[in-house]
Backbone as ProteinMPNN parsed JSONL, in Angstrom:
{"seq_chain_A": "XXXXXXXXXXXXXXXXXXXXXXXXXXXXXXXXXXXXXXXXXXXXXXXXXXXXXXXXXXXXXXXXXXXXXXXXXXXXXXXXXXXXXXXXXXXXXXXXXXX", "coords_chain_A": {"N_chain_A": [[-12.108, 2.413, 10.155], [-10.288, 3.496, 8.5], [-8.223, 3.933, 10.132], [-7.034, 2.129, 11.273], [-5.778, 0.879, 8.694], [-4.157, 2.527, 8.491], [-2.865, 2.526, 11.135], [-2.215, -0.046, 10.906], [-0.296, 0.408, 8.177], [1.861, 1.705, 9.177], [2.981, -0.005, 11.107], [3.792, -2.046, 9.306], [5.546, -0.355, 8.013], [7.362, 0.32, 10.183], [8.536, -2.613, 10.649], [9.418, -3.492, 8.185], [12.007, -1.045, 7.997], [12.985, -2.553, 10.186], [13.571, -5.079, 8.779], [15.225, -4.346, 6.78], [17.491, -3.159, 8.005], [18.372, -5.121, 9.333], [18.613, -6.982, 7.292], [21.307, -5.319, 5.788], [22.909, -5.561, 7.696], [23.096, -8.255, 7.959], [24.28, -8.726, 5.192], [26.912, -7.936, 5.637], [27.875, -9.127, 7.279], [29.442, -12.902, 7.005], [27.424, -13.788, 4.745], [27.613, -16.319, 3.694], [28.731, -17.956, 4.928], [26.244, -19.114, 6.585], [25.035, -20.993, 4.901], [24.677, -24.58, 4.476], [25.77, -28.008, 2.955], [23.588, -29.58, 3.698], [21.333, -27.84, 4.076], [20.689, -25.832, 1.993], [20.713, -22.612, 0.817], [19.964, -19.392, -0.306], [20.593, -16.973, 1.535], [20.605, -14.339, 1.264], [18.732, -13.413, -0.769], [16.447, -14.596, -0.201], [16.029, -13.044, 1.742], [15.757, -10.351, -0.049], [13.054, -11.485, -0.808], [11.553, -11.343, 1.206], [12.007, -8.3, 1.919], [10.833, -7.464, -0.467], [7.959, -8.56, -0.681], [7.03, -7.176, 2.162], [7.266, -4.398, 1.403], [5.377, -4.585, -0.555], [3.33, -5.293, 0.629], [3.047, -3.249, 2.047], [2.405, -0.956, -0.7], [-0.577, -2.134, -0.902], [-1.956, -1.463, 1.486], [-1.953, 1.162, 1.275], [-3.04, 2.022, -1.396], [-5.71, 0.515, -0.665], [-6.229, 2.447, 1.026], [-6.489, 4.737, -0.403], [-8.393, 4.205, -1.964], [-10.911, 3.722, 0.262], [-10.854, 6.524, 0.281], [-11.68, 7.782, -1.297], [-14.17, 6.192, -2.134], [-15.361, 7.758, 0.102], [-15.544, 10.578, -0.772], [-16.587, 10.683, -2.852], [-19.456, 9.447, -1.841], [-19.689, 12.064, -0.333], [-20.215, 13.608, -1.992], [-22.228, 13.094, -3.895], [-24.093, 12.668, -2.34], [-24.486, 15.577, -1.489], [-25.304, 16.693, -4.02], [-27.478, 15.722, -4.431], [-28.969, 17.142, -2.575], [-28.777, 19.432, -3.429], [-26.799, 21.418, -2.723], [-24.305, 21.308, -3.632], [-22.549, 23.655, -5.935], [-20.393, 23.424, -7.58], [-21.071, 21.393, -9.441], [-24.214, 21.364, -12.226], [-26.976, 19.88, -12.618], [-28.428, 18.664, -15.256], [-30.082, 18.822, -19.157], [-29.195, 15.946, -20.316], [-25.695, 15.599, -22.501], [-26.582, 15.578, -26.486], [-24.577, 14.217, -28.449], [-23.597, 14.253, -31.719], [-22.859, 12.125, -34.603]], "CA_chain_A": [[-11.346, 1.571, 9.263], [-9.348, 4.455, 8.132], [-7.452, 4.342, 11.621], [-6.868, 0.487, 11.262], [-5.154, 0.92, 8.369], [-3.051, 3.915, 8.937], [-1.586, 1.729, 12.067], [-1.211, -0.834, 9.671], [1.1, 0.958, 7.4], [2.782, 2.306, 10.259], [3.974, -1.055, 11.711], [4.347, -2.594, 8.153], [7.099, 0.721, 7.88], [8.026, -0.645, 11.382], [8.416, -3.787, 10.447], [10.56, -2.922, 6.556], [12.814, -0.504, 8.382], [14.337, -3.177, 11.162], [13.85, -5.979, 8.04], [16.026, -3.648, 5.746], [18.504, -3.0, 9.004], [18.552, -6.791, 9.248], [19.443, -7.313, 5.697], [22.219, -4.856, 5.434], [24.174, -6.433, 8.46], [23.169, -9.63, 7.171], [24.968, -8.688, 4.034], [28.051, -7.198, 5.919], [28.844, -10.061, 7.802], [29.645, -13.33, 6.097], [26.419, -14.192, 4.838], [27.248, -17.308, 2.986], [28.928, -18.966, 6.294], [25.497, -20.107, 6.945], [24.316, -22.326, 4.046], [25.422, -25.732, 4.563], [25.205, -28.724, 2.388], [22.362, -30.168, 3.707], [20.685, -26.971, 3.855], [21.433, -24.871, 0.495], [19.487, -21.45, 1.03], [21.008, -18.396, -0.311], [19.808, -16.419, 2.477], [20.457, -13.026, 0.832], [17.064, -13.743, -1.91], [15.114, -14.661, 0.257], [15.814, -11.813, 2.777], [15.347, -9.823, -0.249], [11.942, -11.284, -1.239], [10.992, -10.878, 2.525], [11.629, -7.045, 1.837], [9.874, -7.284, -1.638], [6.803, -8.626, 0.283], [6.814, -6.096, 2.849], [6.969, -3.536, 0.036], [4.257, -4.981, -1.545], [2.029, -5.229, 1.724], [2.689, -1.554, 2.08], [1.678, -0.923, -1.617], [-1.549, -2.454, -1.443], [-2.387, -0.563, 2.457], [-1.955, 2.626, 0.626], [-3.888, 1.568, -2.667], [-7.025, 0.55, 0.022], [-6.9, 3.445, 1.873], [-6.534, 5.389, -1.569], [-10.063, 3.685, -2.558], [-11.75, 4.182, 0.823], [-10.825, 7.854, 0.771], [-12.421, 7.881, -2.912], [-15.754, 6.03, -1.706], [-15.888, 8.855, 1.016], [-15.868, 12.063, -1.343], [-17.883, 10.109, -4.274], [-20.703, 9.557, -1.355], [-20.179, 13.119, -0.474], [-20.343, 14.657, -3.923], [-23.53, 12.677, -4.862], [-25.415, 13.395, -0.784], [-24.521, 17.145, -2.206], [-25.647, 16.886, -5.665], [-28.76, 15.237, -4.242], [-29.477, 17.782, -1.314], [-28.939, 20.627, -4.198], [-25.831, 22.39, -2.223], [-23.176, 21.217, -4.631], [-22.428, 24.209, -6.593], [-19.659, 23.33, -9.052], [-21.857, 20.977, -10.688], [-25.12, 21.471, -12.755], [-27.772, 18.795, -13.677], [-29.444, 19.512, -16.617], [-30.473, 17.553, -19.72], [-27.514, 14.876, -21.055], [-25.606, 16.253, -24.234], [-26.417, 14.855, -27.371], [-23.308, 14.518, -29.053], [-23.618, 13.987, -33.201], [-21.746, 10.932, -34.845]], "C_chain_A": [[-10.072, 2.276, 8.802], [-7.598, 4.373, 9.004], [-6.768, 2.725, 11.8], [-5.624, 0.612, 10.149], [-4.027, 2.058, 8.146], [-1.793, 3.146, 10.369], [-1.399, 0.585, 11.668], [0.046, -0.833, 8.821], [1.971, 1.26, 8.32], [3.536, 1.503, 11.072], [4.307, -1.707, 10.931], [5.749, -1.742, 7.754], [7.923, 0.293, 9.112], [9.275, -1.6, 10.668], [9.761, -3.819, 9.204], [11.932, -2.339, 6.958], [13.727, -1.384, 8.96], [14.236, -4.103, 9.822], [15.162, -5.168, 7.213], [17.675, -3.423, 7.047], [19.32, -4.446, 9.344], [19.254, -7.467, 7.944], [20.937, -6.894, 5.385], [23.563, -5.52, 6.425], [23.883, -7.763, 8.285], [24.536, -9.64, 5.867], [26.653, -8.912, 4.348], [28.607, -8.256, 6.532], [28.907, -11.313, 6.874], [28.722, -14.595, 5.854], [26.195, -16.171, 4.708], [28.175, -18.536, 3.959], [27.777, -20.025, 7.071], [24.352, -21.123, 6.372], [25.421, -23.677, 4.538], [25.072, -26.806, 3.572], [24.025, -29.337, 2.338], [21.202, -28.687, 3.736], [21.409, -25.353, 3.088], [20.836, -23.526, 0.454], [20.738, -20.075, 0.593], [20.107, -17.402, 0.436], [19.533, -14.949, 2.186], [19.681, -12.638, -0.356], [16.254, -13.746, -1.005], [15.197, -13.773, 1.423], [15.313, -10.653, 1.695], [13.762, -9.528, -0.815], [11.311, -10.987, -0.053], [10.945, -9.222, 2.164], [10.918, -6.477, 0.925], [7.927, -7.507, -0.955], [6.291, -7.774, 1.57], [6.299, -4.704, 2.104], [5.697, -3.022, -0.365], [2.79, -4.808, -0.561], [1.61, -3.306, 1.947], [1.512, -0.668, 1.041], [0.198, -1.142, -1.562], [-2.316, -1.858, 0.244], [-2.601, 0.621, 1.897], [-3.169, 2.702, -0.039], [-5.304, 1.764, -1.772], [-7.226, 1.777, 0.813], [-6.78, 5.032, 0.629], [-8.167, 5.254, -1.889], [-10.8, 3.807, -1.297], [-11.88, 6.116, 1.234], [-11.931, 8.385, -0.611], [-13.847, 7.67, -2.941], [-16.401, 7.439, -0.945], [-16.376, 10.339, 0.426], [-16.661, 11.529, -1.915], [-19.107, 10.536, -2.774], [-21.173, 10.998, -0.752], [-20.961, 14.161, -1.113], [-21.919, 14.475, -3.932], [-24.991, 12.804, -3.319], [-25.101, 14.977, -1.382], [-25.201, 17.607, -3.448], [-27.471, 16.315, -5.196], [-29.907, 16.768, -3.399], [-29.349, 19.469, -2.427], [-27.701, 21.702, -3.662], [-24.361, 22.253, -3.131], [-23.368, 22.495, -5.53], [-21.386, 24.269, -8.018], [-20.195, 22.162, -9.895], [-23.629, 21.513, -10.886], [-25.912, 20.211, -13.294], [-29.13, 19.538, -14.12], [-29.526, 18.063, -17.526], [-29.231, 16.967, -20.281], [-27.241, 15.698, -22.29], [-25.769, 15.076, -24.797], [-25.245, 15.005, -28.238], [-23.722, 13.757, -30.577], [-22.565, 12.826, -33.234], [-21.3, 12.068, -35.774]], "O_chain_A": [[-8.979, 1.712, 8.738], [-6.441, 4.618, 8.662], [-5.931, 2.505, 12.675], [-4.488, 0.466, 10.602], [-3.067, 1.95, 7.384], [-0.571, 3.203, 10.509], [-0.362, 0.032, 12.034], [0.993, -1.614, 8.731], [3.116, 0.913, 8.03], [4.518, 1.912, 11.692], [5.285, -2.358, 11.297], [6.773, -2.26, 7.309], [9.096, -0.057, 8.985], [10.431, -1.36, 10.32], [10.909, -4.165, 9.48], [12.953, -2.85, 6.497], [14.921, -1.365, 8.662], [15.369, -3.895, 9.387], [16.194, -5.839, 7.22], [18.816, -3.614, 6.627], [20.513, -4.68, 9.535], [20.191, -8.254, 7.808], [21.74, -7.683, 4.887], [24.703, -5.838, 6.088], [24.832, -8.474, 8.616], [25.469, -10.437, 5.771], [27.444, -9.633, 3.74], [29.82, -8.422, 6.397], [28.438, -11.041, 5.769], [28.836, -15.747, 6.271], [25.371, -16.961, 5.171], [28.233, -19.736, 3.693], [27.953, -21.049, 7.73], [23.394, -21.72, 6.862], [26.612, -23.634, 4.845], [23.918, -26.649, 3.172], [23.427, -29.634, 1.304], [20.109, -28.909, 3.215], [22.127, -24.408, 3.412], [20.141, -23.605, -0.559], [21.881, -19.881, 1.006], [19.011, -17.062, -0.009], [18.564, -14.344, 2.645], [19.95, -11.584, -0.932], [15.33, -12.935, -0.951], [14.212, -13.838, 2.158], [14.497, -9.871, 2.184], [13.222, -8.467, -1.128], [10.34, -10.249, -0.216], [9.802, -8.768, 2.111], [10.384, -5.375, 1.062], [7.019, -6.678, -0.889], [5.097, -7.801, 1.869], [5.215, -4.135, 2.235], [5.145, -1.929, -0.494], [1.67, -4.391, -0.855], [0.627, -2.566, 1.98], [0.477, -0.074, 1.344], [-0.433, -0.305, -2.208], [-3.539, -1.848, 0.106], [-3.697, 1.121, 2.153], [-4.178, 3.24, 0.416], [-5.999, 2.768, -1.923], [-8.344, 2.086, 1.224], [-7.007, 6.185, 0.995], [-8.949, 6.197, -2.012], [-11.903, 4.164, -1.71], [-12.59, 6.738, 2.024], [-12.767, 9.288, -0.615], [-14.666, 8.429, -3.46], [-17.454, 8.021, -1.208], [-17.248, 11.064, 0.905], [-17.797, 11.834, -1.552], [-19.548, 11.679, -2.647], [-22.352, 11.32, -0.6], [-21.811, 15.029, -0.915], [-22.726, 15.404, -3.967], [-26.213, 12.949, -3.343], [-26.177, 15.389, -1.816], [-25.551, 18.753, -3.733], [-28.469, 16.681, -5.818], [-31.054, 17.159, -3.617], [-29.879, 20.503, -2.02], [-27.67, 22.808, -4.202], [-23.508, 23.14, -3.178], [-24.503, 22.504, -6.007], [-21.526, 24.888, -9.073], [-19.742, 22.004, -11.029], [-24.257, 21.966, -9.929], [-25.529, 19.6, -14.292], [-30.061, 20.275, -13.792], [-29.291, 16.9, -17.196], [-28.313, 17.688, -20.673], [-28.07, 16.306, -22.967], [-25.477, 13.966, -24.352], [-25.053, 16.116, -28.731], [-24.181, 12.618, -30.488], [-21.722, 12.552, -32.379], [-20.298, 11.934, -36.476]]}, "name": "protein", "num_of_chains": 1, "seq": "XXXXXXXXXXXXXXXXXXXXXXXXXXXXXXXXXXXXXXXXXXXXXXXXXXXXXXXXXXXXXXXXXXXXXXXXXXXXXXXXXXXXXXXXXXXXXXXXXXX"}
C-alpha cells in the first residue's frame, strides 16, 4: 500500500508541475482572449483552483501515508512490549495521581 501511494504522490507532483507550467504560460499569453460572451469563464480561477486541488490531493497522500507509517510502529511497539524485548518502556502498576 505504501508503494501505491508513494507512486501516487509522485504522479500527483507529475501532474502539479506541468499544471503549474500550464498556468504560467496561460497567464503570459492573453488569457482573457478566450472568454466570450456566451461563455464567461475567467479561466485564470479556475486554473488556479485546478492547482489548489492538486495541492490538496497531494496534502491528503502525505497525511495517509503519515497515518499508515504510524499504524506500522504503534503495531511494532505493542508486538515488542508484548514479546518483552522493548526496553525503553516498563510495565508496572498505573500511577495514582492525587486530586
Amino acid at each position: 500500500m505504501a508503494r501505491d501511494l508513494q507512486e501516487l504522490e509522485d504522479f500527483l507532483w507529475e501532474e502539479f508541475d506541468a499544471a503549474r507550467k500550464r498556468h504560467k504560460d496561460f497567464i503570459r499569453d492573453d488569457c482573457y482572449s478566450y472568454s466570450t460572451d456566451q461563455h464567461p469563464h475567467n479561466y485564470v480561477v479556475e486554473s488556479r483552483e485546478m492547482l489548489a486541488s492538486l495541492a490538496g490531493a497531494i496534502v491528503a497522500v502525505r497525511r495517509e501515508r503519515r497515518v499508515e507509517k504510524f499504524a506500522e510502529d504503534q503495531q511494532k511497539i505493542e508486538e515488542e512490549i508484548a514479546n518483552g524485548t522493548r526496553r525503553d518502556v516498563m510495565i508496572g502498576k498505573p500511577l495514582k495521581i492525587k486530586p
